[in-house]
TITORKOL-980962 format. One record per residue (C-alpha): residue in one letter; y negated, z negated, x; residue number from 1. Coordinates in steps of 0.25 Angstrom, whole numbers. Layout:
aa;py;pz;px;i
a;Y;Z;X;NUM
...
This chain:
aa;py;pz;px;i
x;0;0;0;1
x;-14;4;4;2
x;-26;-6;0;3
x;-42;-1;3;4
x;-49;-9;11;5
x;-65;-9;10;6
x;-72;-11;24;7
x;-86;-8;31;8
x;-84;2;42;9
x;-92;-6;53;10
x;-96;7;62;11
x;-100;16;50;12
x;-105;6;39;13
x;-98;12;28;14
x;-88;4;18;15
x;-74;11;19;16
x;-61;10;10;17
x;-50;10;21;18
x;-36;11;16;19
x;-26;0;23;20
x;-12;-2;23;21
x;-11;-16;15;22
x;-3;-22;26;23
x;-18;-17;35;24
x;-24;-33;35;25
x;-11;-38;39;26
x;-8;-29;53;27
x;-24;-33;54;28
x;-21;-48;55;29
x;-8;-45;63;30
x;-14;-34;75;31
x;-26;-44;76;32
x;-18;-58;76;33
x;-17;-66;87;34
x;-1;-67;86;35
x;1;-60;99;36
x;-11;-68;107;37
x;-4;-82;103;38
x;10;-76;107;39
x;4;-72;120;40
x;-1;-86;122;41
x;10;-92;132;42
x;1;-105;134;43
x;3;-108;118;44
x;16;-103;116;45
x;23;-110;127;46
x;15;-125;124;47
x;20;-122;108;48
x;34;-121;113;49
x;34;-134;123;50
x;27;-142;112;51
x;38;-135;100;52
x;50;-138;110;53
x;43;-153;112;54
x;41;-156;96;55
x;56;-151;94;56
x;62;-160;104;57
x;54;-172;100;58
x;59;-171;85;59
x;72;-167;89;60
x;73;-180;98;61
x;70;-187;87;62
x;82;-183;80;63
x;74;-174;70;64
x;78;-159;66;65
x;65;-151;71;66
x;58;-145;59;67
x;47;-136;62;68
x;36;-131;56;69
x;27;-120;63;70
x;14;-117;55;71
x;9;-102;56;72
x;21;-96;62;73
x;16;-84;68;74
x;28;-77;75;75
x;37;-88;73;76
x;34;-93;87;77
x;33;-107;86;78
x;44;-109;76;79
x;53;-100;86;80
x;49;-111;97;81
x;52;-123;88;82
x;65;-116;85;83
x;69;-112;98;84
x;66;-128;103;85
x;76;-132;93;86
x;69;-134;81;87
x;78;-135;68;88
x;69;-127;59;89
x;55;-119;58;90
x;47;-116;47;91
x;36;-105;52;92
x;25;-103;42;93
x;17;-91;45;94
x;9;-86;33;95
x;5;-72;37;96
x;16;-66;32;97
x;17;-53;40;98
x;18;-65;53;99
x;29;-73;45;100
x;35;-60;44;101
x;36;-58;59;102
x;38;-73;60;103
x;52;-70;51;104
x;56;-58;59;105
x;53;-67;74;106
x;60;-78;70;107
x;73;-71;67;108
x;71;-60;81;109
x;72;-74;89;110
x;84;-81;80;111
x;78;-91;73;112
x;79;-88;59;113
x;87;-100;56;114
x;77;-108;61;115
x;63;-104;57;116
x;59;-101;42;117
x;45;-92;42;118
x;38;-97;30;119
x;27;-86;26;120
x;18;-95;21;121
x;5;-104;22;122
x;10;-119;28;123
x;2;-124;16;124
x;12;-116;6;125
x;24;-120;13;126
x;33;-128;5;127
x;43;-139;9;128
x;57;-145;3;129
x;69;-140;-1;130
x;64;-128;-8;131
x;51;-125;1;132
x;49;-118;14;133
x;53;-129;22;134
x;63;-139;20;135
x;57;-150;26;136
x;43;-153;33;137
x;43;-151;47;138
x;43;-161;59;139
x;37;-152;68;140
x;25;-144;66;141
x;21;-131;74;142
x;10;-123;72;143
x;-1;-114;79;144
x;-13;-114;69;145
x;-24;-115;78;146
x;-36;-104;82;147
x;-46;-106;93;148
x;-52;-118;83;149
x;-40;-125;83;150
x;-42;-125;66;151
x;-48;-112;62;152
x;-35;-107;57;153
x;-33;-118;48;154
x;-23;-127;58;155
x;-29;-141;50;156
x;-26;-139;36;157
x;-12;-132;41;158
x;-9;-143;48;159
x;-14;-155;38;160
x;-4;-147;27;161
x;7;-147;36;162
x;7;-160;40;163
x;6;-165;24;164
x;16;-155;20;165
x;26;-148;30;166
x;29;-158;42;167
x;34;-171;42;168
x;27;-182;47;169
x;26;-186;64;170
x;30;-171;65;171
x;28;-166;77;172
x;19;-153;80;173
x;17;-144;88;174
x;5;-142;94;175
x;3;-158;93;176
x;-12;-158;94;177
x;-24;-150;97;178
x;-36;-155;104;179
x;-50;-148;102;180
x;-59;-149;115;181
x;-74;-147;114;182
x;-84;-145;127;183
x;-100;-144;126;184
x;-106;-133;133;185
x;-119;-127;132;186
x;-120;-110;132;187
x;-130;-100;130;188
x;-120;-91;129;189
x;-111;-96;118;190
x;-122;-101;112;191
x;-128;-88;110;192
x;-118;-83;102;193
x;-123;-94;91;194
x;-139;-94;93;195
x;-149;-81;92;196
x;-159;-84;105;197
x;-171;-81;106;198
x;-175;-66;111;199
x;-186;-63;121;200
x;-191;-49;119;201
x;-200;-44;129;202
x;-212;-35;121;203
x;-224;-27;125;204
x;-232;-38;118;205
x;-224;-50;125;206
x;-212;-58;124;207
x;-207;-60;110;208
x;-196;-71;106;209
x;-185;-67;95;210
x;-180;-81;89;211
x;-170;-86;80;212
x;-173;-91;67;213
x;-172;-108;67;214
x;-163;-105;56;215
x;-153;-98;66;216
x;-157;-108;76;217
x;-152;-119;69;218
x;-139;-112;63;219
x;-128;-119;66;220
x;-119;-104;66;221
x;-106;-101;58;222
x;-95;-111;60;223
x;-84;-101;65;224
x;-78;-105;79;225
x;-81;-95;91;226
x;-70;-93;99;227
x;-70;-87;112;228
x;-62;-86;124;229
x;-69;-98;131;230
x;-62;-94;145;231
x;-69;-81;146;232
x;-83;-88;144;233
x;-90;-89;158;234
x;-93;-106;162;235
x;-107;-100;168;236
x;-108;-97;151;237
x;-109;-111;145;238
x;-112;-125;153;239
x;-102;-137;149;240
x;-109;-149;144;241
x;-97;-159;142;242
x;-83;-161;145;243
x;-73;-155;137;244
x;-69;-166;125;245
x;-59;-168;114;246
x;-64;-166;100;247
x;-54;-167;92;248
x;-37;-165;92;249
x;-27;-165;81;250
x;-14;-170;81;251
x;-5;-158;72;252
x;8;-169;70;253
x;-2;-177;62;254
x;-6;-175;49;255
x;-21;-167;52;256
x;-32;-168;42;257
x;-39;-153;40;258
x;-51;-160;34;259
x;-67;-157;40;260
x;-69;-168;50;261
x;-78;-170;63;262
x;-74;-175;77;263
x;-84;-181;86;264
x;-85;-183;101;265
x;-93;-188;110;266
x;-97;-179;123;267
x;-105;-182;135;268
x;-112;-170;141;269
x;-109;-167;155;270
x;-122;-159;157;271
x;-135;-157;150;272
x;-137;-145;141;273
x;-138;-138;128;274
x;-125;-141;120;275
x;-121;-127;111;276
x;-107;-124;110;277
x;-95;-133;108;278
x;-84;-126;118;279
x;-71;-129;111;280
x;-56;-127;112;281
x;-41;-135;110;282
x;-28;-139;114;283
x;-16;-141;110;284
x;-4;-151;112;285
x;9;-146;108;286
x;16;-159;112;287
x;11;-173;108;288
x;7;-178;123;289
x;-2;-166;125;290
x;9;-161;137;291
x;10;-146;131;292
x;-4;-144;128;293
x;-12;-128;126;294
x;-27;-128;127;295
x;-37;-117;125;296
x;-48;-125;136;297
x;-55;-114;143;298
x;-54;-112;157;299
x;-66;-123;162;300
x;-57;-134;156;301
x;-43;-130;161;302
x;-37;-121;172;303
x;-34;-108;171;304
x;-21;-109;175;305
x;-18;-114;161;306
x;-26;-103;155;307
x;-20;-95;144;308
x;-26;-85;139;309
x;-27;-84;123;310
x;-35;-77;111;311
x;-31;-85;99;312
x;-34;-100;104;313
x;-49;-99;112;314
x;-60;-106;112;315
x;-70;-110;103;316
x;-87;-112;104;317
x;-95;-120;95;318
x;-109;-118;93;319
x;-117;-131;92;320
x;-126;-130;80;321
x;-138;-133;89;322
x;-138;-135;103;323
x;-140;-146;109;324
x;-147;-153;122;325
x;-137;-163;127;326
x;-138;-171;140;327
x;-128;-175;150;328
x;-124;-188;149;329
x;-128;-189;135;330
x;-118;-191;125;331
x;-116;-182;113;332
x;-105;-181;100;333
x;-99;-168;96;334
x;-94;-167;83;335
x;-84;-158;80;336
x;-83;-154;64;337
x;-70;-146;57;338
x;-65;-141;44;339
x;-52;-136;42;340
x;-56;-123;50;341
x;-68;-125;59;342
x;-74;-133;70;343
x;-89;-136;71;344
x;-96;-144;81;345
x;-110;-154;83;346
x;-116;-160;94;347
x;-125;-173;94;348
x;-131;-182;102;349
x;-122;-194;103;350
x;-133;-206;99;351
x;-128;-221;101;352
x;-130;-223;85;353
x;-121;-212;82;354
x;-108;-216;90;355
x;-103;-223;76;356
x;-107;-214;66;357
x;-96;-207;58;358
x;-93;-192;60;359
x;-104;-184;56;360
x;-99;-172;47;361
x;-106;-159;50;362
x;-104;-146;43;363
x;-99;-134;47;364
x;-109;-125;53;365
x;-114;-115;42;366
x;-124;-103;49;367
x;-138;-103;39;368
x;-144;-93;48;369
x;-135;-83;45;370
x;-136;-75;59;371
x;-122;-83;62;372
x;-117;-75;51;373
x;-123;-63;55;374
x;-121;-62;71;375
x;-107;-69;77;376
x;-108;-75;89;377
x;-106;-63;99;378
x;-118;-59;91;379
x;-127;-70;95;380
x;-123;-68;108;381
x;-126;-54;104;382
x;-140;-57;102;383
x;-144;-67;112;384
x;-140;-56;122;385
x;-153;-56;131;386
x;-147;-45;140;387
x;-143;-36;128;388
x;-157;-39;121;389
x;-164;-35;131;390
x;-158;-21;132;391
x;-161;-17;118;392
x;-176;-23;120;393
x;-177;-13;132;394
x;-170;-1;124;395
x;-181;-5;111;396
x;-191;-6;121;397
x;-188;8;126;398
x;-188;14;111;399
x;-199;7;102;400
x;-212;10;101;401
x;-224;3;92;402
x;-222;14;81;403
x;-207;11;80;404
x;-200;8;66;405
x;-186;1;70;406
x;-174;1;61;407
x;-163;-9;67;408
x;-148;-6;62;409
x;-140;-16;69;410
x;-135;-31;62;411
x;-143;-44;63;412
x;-150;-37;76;413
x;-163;-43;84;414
x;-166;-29;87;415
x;-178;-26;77;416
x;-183;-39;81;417
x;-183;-32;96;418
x;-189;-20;89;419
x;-199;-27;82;420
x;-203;-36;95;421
x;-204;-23;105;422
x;-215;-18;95;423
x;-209;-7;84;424
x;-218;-4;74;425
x;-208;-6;63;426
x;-194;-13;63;427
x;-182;-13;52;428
x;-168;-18;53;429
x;-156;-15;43;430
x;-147;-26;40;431
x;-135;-23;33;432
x;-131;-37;28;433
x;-139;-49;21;434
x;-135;-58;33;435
x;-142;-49;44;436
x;-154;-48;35;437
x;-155;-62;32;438
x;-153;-65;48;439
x;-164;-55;53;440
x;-173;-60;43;441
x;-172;-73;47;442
x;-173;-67;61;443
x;-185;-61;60;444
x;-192;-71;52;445
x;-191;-81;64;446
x;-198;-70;72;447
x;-209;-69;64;448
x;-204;-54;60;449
x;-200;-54;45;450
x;-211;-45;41;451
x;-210;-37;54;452
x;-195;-32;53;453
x;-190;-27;41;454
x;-176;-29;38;455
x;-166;-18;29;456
x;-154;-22;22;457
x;-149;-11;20;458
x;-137;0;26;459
x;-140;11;34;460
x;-137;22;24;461
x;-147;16;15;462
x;-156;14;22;463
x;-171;20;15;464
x;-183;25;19;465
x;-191;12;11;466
x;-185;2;18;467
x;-190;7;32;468
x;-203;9;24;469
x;-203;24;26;470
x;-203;24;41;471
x;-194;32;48;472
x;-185;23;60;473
x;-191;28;74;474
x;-181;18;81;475
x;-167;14;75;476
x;-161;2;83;477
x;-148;-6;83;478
x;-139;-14;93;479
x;-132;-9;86;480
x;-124;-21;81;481
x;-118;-24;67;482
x;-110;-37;62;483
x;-98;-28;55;484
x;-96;-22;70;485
x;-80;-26;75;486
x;-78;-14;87;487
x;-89;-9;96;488
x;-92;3;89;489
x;-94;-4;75;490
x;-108;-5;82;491
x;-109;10;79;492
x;-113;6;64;493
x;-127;9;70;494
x;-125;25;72;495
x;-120;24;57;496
x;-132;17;52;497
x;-141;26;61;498
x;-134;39;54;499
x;-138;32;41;500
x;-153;30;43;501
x;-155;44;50;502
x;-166;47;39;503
x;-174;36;42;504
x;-175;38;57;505
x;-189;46;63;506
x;-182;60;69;507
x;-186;52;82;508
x;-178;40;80;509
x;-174;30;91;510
x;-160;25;90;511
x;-157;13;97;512
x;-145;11;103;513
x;-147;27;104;514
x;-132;28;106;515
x;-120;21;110;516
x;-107;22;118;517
x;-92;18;117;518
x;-86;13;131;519
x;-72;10;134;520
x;-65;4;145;521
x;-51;2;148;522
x;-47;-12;151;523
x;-36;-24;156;524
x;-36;-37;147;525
x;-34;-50;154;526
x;-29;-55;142;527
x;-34;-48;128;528
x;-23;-39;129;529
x;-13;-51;124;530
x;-18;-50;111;531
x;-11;-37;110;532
x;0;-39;117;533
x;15;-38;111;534
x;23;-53;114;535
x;37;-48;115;536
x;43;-64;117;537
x;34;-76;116;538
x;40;-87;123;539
x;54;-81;121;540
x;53;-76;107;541
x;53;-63;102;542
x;39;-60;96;543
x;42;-44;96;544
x;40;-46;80;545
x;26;-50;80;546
x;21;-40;91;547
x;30;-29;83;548
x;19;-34;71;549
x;5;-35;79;550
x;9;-20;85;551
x;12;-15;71;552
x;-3;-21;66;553
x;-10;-17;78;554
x;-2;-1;75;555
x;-7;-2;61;556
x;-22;-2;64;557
x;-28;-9;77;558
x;-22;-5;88;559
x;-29;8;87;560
x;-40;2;87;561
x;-48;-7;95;562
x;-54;-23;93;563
x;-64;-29;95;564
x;-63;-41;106;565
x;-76;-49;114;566
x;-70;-44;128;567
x;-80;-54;136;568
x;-67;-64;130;569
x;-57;-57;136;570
x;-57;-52;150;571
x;-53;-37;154;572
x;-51;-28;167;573
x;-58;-14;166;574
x;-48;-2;170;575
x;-57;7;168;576
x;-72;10;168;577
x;-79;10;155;578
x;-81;24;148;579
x;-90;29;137;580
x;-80;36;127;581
x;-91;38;115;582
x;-106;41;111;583
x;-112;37;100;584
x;-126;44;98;585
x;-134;34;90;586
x;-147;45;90;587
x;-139;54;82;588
x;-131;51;68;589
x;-118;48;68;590
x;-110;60;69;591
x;-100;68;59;592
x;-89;71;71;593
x;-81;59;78;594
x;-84;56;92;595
x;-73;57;99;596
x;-70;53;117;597
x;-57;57;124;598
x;-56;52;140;599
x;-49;43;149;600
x;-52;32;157;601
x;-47;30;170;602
x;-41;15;174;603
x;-47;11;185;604
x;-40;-3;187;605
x;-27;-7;187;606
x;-22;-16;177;607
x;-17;-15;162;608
x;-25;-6;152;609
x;-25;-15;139;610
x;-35;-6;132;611
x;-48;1;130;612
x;-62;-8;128;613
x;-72;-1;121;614
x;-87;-5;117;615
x;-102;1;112;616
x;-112;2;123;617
x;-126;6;116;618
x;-137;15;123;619
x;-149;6;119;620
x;-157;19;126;621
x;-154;29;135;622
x;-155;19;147;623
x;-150;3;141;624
x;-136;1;134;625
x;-129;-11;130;626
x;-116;-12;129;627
x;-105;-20;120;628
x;-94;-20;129;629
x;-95;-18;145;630
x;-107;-26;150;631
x;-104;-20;165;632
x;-95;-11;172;633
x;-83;-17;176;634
x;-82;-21;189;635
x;-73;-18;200;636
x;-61;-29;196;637
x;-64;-22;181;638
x;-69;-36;175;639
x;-77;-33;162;640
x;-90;-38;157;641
x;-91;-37;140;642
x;-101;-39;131;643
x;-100;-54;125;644
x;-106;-51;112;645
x;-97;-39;109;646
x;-83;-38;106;647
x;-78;-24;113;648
x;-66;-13;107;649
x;-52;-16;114;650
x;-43;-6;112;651
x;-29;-12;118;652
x;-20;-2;124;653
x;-4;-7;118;654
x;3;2;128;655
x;-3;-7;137;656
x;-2;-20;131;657
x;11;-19;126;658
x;19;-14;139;659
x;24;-24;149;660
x;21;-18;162;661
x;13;-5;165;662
x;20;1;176;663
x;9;15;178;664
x;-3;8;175;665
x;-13;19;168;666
x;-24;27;177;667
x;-32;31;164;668
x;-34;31;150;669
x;-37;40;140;670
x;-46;38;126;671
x;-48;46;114;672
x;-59;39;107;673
x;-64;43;94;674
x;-77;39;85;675
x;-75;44;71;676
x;-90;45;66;677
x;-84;45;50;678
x;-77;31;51;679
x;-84;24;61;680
x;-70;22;69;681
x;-65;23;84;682
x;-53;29;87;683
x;-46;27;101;684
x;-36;30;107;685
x;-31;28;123;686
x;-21;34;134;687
x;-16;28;145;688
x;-14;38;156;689
């Protein structure tokens, strides 16, 4: 059966009906899980199985049958360990059923049908007793609920529920605990990517100061965790201003209460500063004396040696919801606030009179100013990019004039404020959502701008000659940059809108970026490449099943295609040099014809070619460019340099990834890359020679 599916085209703007196979969100949810990153993570799957052997022995040694329970199954995994330790029975309970159905299929590949019983249902739902799903509750309980938050997938509630329901009580569990660990720090960095600053703009009549409304100013942003890859985060980016402390730790073979509740500690600052971001990440102890433990502390707090790479458990940064001037020596309490889901954090200066007051309960942060729904953090980041604003004051300067009229097309933008500061007679600014109009009118109203900017909600196609007041648009300017953007190219929304306004452009017009190009490098993962790698046996079980299933998804849509991934996160090897394989002409309109590349690239290096990187640079002018992907060429070892506030196209090779050892190692490759001006879409495909 086919169902239609409405969706906006992000490079073209129009609103499609696309026909999908009904099984399309299904292979979506597969091809872009994390099943085969958690497999590949030897660290967690060797500590499970120390602390599942540990747990059977200890019940067994107590003269018990060992009755297990293993919540979100997966691939049967951890039941397979818990049986092969000599458990007696395993209920798995995997509620996606496409995973139970593999789970089913796993279980009885490896033998042990008589020992585990998948249960394709909600923990919640399960039943127990004679007639129910399980005979009797369990006395051990195994499960791996956890995201980089530690509770964002619901691991609480799960939990509280089991143990009312499913286990006996003094079961054991596995893990036993998890600690959450918290470290102060100040960063300009980090804390740009939850703050607008203020931007200097040098004009002919002086320097002028673009400021954030006190209303952003004061927001205390969106209460969604930011999880990054801590280890790839320079030290010279963020200055420590305490040690490392525990803030909170629960015990899993106890009941555990789901409910909202706040945790305080109290922290003396090892150095003066401004304290802005809560660094933050976990442990867990499969064992009850801590013996088997597997932590996600980055690389400043334990050695290398013990580092394990992983994409599903990282770290986590909060953002304060005002920073604060702390001093060393001078004692301050961090409170930690969660619900079922989410985490929040507040600082306060620790006063003698307050040491015995009760908890204080704060609220989850809620953003008022709206520009948090607007730009995410990458886009703050985005923003507060002096370097990248400078290049498109320079390329403004270069192409205003005093008699100019400017029309911005580009989401939530400070360009017409730049426009409007570097002396054009006129500016206007088309906004395609009530967010983005509410923001930039907040924006400029703090500038003293409201009645100098004119702000159009409106698409480009409809678009009249009234709302630009009868002028024709000497200069059209963008970033381009739009919020429904996923892949580089998505950006290219601008040349669409730019077709659509053609009628109210002077025959003269200015276009600004005046083009763009599509660049591509061949490249050698560190690590990312995991994510697509097939498993095979998995601490001696045979996981064939469940890669068999990720490369059936990926066959059925996305791996022909490319996804977007912040690259500065994960560090590659450049193979070859970078190459321009596509122009886009933004002084002309879009054309009828695809544009079309055919070429190859010659590997330069030796090592794996794990897939093709692609980004957008823009040609602000014939002379200044700014690029979303490659910041520098490579240098001699091949080490790369991206774009923070971008995520780039990877386009993994699976010849490569899935082959055990490359015996001829590749001397080129070749690309057929093809733009399809009607659909908006890239088409790629690659050789290796």
């Amino acid at each position: 059966m086919k169902t239609f599916c409405g969706r906006a085209n992000p490079t073209t703007g129009s609103l499609e009906w696309v026909e999908e196979d009904e099984d399309y969100d299904y292979h979506q949810e597969i091809a872009r899980s994390r099943y085969a990153d958690m497999l590949h993570d030897k660290d967690r799957n060797v500590k499970y199985y120390q602390g599942i052997r540990a747990a059977v022995s200890r019940v067994k040694g107590r003269g018990e049958k060992a009755i297990v329970l293993d919540i979100g199954t997966g691939t049967g995994l951890l039941s397979m360990m818990a049986a092969s330790a000599g458990a007696d029975f395993c209920y798995a309970i995997e509620v996606f059923k496409p995973m139970a159905n593999a789970a089913v299929k796993i279980v009885e590949k490896n033998g042990f049908r008589d020992k585990i019983k998948v249960i394709n249902k909600h923990s919640t739902e399960v039943t127990v007793g004679p007639d129910g799903d399980m005979q009797c509750r369990a006395n051990i309980l195994v499960t791996e609920l956890f995201d980089t938050e530690l509770i964002g997938e619901g691991a609480l509630p799960t939990y509280e529920h089991a143990h009312k329901y499913l286990v006996q009580e003094g079961c054991e569990a596995v893990p036993h605990r998890a600690t959450v660990y918290v470290q102060l720090v100040e960063s300009k960095r980090m804390w740009s990517w939850n703050k607008l600053f203020p931007v200097h703009v040098e004009a002919e009549d002086g320097e002028k100061i673009i400021v954030s409304p006190s209303e952003m100013e004061n927001c205390p942003g969106v209460p969604s965790v930011c999880d990054i890859q801590l280890n790839q985060m320079p030290s010279s980016d963020f200055t420590i201003l305490s040690d490392v402390v525990t803030m909170f730790s629960v015990d899993f073979s106890k009941p555990v209460r789901s409910a909202s509740t706040c945790y305080r500690v109290q922290l003396e600052p090892v150095k003066s500063g401004k304290a802005q971001i809560v660094l933050s990440w976990w442990d867990i102890d499969m064992d009850p004396s801590g013996t088997i433990n597997c932590t996600m502390a980055p690389y400043w707090v334990k050695p290398m040696s013990a580092f394990q790479w992983r994409d599903h458990w990282m770290q986590c940064v909060y953002f304060l919801p005002k920073e604060e001037q702390i001093l060393q020596g001078e004692k301050v309490h961090l409170t930690a606030c969660r619900d079922e889901y989410s985490v929040w954090y507040t600082l306060q200066k620790a006063r003698e009179e307050d040491e015995n007051k009760a908890d204080v309960r704060v609220e989850s942060p809620v953003c008022r100013c709206q520009a948090h729904l607007l730009w995410n953090r990458p886009r703050f980041g985005e923003l507060n990019d002096q370097n990248r604003t400078r290049q498109y004051i320079k390329s403004l300067m270069n192409v205003l004039r005093t008699d100019s009229v400017c029309l911005c097309i580009s989401d939530g933008s400070l360009l017409p404020v730049l426009a409007h500061c570097l002396g054009a007679e006129q500016v206007f600014t088309l906004e395609n959502s009530a967010v983005s109009c509410s923001v930039m009118k907040k924006l400029f109203k703090a500038n003293h701008l409201e009645d100098k900017i004119k702000i159009i909600e409106a698409r480009p196609e409809l678009l009249t000659s009234s709302h630009l007041e009868d002028k024709k648009v000497s200069v059209l300017i963008g970033e381009p940059f739009f919020t429904t953007s996923l892949l580089p190219w998505h950006n290219l929304y601008f040349w669409y809108a730019r077709t659509a306004v053609t009628e109210h452009l002077a025959s003269n017009v200015t276009v600004l970026p005046q083009s763009a190009a599509l660049h591509m490098m061949i490249v050698e993962f560190q690590d990312l490449w995991r994510i697509r790698s097939p498993c095979g046996t998995c601490e001696g079980f045979d996981v064939r099943t469940m890669d068999d299933m990720i490369k059936n998804s990926l066959n059925f849509r996305e791996s022909k295609e490319a996804e977007p991934h912040p690259l500065w996160e994960y560090p590659c090897k450049s193979l070859s040099n970078p190459q321009e394989v596509l122009l886009f002409d933004f002084r002309k309109t879009v054309p009828q014809h695809c544009l079309s590349m055919e070429g190859s690239v010659s590997l330069l290096r030796k090592g794996k070619s794990h897939g093709a990187v692609l980004w957008m640079e823009y040609h602000l002018t014939a002379d200044i460019s700014v690029s979303t992907g490659l910041m520098q060429i490579p240098n001699e070892k091949g080490n790369c340099e991206w774009n923070p506030h971008c995520k780039q196209a990877v386009y993994f090779f699976s010849s490569v990834i899935e082959s055990e050892a490359l015996t001829d190692l590749p001397t080129a490759v070749t690309y057929a890359i093809n733009f399809d001006t009607k659909t908006g879409e890239i088409a790629m495909d690659f050789k290796l020679l």
